[in-house]
PLY file of the C-alpha trace (Angstrom):
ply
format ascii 1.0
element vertex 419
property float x
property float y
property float z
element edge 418
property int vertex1
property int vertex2
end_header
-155.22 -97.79 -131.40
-158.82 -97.66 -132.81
-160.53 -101.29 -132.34
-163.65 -102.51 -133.17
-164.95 -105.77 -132.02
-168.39 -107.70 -133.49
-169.96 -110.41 -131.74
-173.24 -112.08 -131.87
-175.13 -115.02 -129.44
-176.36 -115.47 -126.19
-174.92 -113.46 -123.79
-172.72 -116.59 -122.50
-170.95 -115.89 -126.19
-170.74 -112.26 -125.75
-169.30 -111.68 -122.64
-165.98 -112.55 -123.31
-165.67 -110.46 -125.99
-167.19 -107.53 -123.72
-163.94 -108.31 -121.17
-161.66 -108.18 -123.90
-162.93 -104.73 -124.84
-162.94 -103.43 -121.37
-158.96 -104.62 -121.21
-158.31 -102.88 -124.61
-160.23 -99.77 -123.41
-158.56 -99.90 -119.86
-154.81 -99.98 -121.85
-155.69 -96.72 -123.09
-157.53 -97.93 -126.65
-160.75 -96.38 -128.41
-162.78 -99.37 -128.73
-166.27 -99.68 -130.57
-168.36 -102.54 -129.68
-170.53 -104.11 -132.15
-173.97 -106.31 -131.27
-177.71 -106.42 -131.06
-179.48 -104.23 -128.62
-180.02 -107.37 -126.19
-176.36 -106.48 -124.64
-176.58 -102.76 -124.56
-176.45 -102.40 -120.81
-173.66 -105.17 -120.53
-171.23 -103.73 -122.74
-172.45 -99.63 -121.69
-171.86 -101.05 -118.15
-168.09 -101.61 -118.78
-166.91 -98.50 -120.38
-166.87 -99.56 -123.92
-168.53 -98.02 -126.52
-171.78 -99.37 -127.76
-172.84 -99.47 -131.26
-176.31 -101.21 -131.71
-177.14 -104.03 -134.63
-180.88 -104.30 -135.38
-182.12 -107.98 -134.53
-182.58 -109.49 -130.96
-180.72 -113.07 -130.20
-183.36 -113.37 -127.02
-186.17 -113.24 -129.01
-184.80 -116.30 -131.83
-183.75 -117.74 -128.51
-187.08 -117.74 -127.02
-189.61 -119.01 -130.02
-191.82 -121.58 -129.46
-190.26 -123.88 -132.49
-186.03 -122.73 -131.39
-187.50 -124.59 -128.04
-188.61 -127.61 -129.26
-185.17 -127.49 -131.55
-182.88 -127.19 -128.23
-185.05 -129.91 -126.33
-184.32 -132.60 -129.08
-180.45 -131.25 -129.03
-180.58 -131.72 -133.04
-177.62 -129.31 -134.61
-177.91 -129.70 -137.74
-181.75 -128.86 -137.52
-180.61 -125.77 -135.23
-178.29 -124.29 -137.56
-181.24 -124.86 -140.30
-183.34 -123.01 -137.80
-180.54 -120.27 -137.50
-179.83 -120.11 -141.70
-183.72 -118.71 -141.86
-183.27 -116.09 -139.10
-179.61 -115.15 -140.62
-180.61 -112.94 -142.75
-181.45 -110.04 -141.02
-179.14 -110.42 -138.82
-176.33 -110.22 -141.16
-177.96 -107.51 -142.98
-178.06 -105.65 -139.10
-174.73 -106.68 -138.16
-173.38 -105.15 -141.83
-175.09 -101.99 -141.34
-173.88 -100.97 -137.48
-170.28 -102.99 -138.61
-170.02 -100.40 -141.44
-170.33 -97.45 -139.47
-168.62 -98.62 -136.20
-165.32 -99.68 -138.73
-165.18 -96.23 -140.04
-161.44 -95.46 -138.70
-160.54 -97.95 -137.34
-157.16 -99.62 -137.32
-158.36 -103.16 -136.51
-161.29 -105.59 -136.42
-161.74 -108.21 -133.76
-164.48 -111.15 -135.12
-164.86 -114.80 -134.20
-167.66 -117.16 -133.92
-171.03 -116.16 -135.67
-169.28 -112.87 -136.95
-165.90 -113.94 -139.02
-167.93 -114.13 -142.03
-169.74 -109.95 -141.56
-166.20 -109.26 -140.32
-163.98 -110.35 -143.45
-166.86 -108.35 -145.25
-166.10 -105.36 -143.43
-162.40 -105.83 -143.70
-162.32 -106.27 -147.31
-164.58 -103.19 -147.77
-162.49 -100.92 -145.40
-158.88 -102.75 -145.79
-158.83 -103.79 -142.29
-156.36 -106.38 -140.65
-158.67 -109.04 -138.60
-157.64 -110.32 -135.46
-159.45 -113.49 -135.02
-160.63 -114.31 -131.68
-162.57 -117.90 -129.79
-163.91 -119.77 -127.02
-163.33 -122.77 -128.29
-160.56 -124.72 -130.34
-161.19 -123.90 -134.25
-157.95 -123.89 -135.80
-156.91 -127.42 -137.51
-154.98 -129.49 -135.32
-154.06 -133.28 -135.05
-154.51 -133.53 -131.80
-157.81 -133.43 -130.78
-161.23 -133.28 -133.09
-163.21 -130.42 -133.53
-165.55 -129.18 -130.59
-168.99 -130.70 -132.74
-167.60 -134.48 -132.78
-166.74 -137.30 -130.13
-163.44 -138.53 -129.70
-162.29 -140.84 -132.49
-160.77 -144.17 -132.12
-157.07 -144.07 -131.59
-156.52 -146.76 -134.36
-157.81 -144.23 -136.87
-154.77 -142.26 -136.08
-154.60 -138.35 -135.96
-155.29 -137.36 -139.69
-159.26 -137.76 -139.09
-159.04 -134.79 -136.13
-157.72 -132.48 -138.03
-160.25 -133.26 -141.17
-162.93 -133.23 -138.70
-162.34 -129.45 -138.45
-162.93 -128.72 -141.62
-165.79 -130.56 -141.87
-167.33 -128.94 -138.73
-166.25 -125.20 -140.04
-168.49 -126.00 -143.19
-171.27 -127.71 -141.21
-171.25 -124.10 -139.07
-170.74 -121.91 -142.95
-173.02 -123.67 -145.10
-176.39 -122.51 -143.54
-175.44 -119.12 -142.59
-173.48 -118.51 -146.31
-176.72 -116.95 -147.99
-176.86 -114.67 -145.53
-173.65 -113.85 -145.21
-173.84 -113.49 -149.04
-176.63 -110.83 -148.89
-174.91 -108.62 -146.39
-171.70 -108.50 -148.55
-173.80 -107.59 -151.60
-176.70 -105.53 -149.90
-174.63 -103.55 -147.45
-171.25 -103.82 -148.04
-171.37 -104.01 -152.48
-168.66 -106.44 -152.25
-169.17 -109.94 -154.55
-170.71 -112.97 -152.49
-169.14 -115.05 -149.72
-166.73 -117.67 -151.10
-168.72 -121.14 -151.21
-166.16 -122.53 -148.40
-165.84 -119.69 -146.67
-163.98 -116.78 -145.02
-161.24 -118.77 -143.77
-158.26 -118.64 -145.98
-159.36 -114.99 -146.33
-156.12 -112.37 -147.11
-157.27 -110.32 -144.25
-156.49 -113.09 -141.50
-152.76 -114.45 -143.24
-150.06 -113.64 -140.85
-152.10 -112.35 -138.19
-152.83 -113.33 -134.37
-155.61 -116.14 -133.52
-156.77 -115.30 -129.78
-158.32 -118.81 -127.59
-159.50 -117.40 -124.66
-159.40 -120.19 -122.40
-157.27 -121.62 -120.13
-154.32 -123.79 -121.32
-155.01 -125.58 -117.73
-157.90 -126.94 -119.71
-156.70 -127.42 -123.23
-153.46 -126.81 -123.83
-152.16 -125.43 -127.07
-152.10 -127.88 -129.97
-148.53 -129.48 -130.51
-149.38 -128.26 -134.54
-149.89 -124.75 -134.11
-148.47 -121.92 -135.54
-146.58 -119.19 -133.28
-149.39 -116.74 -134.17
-152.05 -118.97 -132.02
-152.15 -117.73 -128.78
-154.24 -119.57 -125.56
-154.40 -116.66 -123.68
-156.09 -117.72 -120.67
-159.99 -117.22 -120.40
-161.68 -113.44 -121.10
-163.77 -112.94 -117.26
-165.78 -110.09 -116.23
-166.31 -109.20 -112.68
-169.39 -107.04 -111.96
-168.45 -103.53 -111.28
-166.61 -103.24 -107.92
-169.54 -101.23 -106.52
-171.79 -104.08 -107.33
-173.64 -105.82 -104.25
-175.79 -109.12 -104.34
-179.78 -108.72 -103.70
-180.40 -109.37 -99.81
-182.52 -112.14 -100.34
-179.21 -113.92 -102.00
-176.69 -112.88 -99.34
-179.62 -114.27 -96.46
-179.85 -117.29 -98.27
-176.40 -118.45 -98.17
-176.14 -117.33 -94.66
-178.70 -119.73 -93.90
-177.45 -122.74 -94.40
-174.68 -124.88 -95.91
-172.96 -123.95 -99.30
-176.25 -124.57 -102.13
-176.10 -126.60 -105.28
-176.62 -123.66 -108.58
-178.29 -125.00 -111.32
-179.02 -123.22 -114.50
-179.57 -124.09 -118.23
-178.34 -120.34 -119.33
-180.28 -119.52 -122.75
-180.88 -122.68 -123.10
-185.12 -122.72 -123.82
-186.99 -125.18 -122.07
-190.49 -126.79 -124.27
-191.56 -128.15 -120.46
-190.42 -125.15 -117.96
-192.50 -126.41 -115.35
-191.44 -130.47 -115.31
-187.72 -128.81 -115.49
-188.32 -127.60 -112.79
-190.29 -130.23 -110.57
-187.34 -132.51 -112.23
-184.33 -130.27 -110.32
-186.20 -130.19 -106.94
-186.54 -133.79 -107.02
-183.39 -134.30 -107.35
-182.41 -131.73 -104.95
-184.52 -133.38 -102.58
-183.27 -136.53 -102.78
-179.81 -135.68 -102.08
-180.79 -133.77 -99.03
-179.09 -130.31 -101.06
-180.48 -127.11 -100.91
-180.41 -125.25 -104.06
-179.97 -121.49 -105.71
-181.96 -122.52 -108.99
-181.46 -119.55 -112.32
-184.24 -119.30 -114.36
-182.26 -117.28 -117.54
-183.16 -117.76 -121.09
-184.84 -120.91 -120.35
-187.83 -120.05 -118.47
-187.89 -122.49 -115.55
-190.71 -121.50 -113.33
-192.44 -122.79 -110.29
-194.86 -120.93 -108.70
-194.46 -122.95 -104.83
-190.56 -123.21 -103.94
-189.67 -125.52 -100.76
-187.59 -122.78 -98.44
-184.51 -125.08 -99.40
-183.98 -123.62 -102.69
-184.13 -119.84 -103.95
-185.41 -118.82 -107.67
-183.39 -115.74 -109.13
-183.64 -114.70 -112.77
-179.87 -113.41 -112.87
-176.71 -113.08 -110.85
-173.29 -112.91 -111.68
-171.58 -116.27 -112.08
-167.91 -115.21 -110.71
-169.75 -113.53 -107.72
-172.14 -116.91 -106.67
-170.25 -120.04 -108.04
-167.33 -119.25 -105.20
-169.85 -119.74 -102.62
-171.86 -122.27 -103.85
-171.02 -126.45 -103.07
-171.31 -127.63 -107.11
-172.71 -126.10 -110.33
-175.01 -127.70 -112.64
-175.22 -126.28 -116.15
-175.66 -126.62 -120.01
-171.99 -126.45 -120.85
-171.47 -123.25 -122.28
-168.49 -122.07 -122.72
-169.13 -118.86 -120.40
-170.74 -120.78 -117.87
-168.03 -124.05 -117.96
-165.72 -121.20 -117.35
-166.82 -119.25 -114.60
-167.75 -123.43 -112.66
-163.92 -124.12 -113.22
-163.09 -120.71 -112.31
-164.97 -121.11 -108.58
-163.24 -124.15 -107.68
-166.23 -125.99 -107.22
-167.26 -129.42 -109.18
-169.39 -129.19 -112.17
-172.43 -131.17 -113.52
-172.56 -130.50 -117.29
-176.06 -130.76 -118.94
-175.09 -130.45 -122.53
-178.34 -129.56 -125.24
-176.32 -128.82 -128.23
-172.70 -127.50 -130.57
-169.66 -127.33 -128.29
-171.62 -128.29 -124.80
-171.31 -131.59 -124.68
-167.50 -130.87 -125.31
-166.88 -128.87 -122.58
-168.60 -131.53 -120.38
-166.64 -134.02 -121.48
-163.85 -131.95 -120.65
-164.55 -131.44 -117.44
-164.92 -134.86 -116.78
-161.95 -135.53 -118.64
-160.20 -133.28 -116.05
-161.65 -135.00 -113.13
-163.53 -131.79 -111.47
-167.19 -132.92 -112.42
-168.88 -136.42 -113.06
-170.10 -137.74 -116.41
-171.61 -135.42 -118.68
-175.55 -136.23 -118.80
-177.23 -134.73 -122.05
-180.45 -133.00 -121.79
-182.63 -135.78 -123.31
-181.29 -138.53 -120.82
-181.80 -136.05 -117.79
-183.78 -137.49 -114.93
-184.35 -136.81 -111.58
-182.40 -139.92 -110.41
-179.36 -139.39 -112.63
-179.38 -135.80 -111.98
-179.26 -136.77 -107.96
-176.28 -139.27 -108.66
-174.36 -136.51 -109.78
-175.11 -134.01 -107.58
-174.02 -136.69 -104.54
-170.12 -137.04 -106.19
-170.06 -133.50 -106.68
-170.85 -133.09 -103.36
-169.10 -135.62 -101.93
-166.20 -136.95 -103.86
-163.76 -135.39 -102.27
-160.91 -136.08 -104.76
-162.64 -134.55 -107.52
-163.31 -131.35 -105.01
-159.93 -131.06 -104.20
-158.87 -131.35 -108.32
-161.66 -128.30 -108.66
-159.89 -126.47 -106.00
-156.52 -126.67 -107.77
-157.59 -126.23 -111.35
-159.48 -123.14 -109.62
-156.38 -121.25 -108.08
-154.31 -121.98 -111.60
-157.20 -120.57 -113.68
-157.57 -117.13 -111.05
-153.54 -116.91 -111.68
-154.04 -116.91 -115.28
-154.37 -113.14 -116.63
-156.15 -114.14 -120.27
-157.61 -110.47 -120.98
-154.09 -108.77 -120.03
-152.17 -111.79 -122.15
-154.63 -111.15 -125.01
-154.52 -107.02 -125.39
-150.88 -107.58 -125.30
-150.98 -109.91 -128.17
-153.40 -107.66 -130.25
-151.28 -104.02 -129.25
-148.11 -105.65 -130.75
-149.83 -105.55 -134.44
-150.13 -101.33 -134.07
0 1
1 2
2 3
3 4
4 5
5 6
6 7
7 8
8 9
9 10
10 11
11 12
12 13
13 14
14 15
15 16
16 17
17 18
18 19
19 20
20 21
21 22
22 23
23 24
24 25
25 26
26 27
27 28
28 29
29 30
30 31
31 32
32 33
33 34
34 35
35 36
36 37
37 38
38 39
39 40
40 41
41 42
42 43
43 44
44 45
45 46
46 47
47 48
48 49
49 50
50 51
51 52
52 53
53 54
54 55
55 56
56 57
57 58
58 59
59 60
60 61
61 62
62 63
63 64
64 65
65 66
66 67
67 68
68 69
69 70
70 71
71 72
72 73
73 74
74 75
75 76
76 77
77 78
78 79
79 80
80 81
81 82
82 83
83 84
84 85
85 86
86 87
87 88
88 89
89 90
90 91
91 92
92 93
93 94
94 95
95 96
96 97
97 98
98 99
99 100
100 101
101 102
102 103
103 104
104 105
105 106
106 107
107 108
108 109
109 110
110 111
111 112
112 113
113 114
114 115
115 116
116 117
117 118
118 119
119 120
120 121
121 122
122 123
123 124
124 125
125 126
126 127
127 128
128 129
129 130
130 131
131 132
132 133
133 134
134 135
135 136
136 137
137 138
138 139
139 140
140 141
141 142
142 143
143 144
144 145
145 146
146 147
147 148
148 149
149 150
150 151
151 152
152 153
153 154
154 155
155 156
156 157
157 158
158 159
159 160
160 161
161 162
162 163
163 164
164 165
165 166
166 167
167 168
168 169
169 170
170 171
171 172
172 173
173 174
174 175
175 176
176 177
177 178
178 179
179 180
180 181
181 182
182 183
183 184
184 185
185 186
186 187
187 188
188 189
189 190
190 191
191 192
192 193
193 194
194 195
195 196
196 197
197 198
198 199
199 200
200 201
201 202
202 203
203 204
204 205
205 206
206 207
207 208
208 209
209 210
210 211
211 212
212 213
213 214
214 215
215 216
216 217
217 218
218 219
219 220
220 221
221 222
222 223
223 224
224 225
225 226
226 227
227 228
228 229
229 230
230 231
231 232
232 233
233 234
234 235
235 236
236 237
237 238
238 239
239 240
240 241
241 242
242 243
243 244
244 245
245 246
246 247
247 248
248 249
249 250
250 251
251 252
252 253
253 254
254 255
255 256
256 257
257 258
258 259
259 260
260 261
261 262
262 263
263 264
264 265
265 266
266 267
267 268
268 269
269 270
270 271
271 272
272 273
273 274
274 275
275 276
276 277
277 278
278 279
279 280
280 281
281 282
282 283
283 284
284 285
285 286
286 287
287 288
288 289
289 290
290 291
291 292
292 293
293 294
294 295
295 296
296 297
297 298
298 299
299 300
300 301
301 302
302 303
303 304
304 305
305 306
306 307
307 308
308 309
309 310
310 311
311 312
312 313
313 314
314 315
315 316
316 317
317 318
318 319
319 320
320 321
321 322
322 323
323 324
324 325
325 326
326 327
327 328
328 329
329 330
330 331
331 332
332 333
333 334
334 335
335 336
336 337
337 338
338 339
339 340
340 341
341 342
342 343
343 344
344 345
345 346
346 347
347 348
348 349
349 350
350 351
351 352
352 353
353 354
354 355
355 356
356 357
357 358
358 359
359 360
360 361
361 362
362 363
363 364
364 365
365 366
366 367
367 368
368 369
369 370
370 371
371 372
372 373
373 374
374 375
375 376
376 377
377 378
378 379
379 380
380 381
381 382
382 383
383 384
384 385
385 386
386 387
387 388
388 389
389 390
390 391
391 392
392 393
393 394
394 395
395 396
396 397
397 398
398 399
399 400
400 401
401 402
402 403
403 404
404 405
405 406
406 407
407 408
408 409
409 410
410 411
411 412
412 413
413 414
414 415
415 416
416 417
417 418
């Protein structure tokens, strides 16, 4: 078969969607992958074919005022934010979505891209397969990734309403753009004021979760064309090899604590930083400490803790004692993945979700959002990640059922029965 996929975000929301390529493309399918130019290497680096969308998520990402937005952890003011940058990026995702469909027999879409992709399908009569990270189908069971838990005296109704309501708190700023692609590009009427989701192109086909079903099982409501597959990993190329400064590190002591915000932009880099050491310090932990996205920097590191700007997650987190991180998705993943307890620092959307998930499961302590992150609390948790040895041995298990799990192989099964 001929598959395109387009996805957008930080590379913690592209990656996935890179792995599930590579499995279509390693069962023997043309695939064309759709993004901006920030993930050429990534997806070039797996095989796939690369076809480039005009606008850079790093650089949105990485503004002075998208900084200050991800500090405070306000969503609705981030997705304002996001509505004035849309544009263009529809407009770029349109244009390379256009001439990557040409052919095709099927469109893969999901977060940040449904809308451009129902576009594409209605323009080129293509079936779209919709595929997540994170629960967005209606279901009673649970509400949707944006909201707390409700009270149980509310009953169930309000979970599955919450859904709705958090689809159109995700549509409503990104509609105008989403409107100008469909009329600029594409010559197709504008976006339905509710959006793309009771869309013809999407009735009767699959709906792809790739995550576990270790860590959220499928909802008790869903339809026999929602599928948890298990999560979408990719492991660096087999002739891949850590930078000696890395492999030294570990080698000289006892099993680090990583900590890393991902894209996650810091307004205070520097106090971030002294912050994490101070906490480090205090627990007596030595530390492998990812500077990403965010920017932490410190100029004079104690010999107890190493500075990289990148490394593969499913490479380090194995040999590393706990991870601390934002909560994304990708990141939550590859921590429950490893084995290894996980400190979730959630900023914004579905972060502080996954966090609560994980503590939820019992493999990581409390959640602790961004703006109530001090050293002290930040030391607290590192000490029962480290030590807690219930919780470690809970990682460990949730860990071997997760590397059981096949999600990419479950997945292009699911989407090569439509052909």
């Amino acid at each position: 078969m001929r598959i395109a996929i387009i996805a957008s975000g930080s590379r913690g929301d592209v990656e996935p969607y890179v792995a599930l390529g590579k499995g279509l493309a390693d069962a023997g399918d043309s695939v064309r992958f759709v993004t901006q130019r920030d993930f050429e290497a990534l997806v070039t680096s797996q095989g796939v074919e690369f076809w480039p969308a005009e606008g850079s998520v790093r650089d949105i990402a990485q503004s002075q005022e998208m900084r200050d937005l991800l500090e405070r952890g306000n969503f609705l003011a981030i997705m304002s934010r996001m509505g004035r940058e849309a544009r263009n990026a529809s407009l770029g995702m349109a244009t390379a979505g256009l001439a990557a469909c040409q052919g095709v027999d099927i469109l893969v879409a999901g977060l940040g891209t449904l809308g451009v992709g129902l576009g594409l399908a209605e323009k080129l009569r293509l079936p779209v397969v919709q595929a997540y990270y994170v629960p967005f189908t209606p279901t009673r069971d649970y509400p949707f990734a944006l909201f707390p838990k409700l009270p149980r005296w509310l009953g169930r109704a309000p979970n599955r309403l919450s859904f709705h309501l958090g689809r159109q708190i995700m549509w409503q700023p990104l509609r105008a753009a989403d409107s100008a692609a469909r009329r600029e590009v594409l010559g197709l009427p504008p976006a339905p004021f509710w959006g793309p989701y009771a869309a013809p192109a999407l009735r009767g086909l699959p709906i792809l979760y790739g995550y576990s079903p270790l860590v959220i099982p499928p909802a008790s409501d869903w339809g026999p064309n929602v599928h948890v597959t298990g999560y979408w990993f990719l492991d660096p190329p087999a002739d891949w090899t850590p930078p000696a400064e890395v492999t030294e590190f570990l080698q000289a002591g006892p099993p680090p604590v990583y900590v890393g915000f991902g894209s996650m932009a810091n307004r205070r880099p520097e106090e971030t930083a002294d912050l994490v050491l101070e906490a480090l310090r205090r627990t007596g932990q030595r530390g492998i400490v990812l500077a990403g996205w965010g920017g932490i920097k410190k100029a004079d590191l104690p010999d107890s803790v190493l500075m990289l700007d990148s490394i593969p997650h499913s490479w380090l987190f194995p040999r590393v004692a706990a991870v601390a991180h934002h909560g994304g998705a990708g990141t939550t993943s590859a921590g429950l993945r490893a084995g290894v307890p996980s400190i979730v620092i959630p900023f914004f959307a579905d972060q502080p979700f996954w966090g609560q998930r994980v503590a939820d499961l019992g493999v990581g302590p409390a959640p602790i959002t961004r703006k109530a992150l001090t050293a002290d609390r930040l030391a607290s948790a590192i000490d029962a990640a480290v030590s807690n040895q219930a919780m470690r041995r809970r990682a460990a298990d949730l860990g071997a059922g997760i590397r059981a799990e096949n999600g990419v192989a479950h997945a292009v099964e699911v989407i090569r029965r439509i052909g």
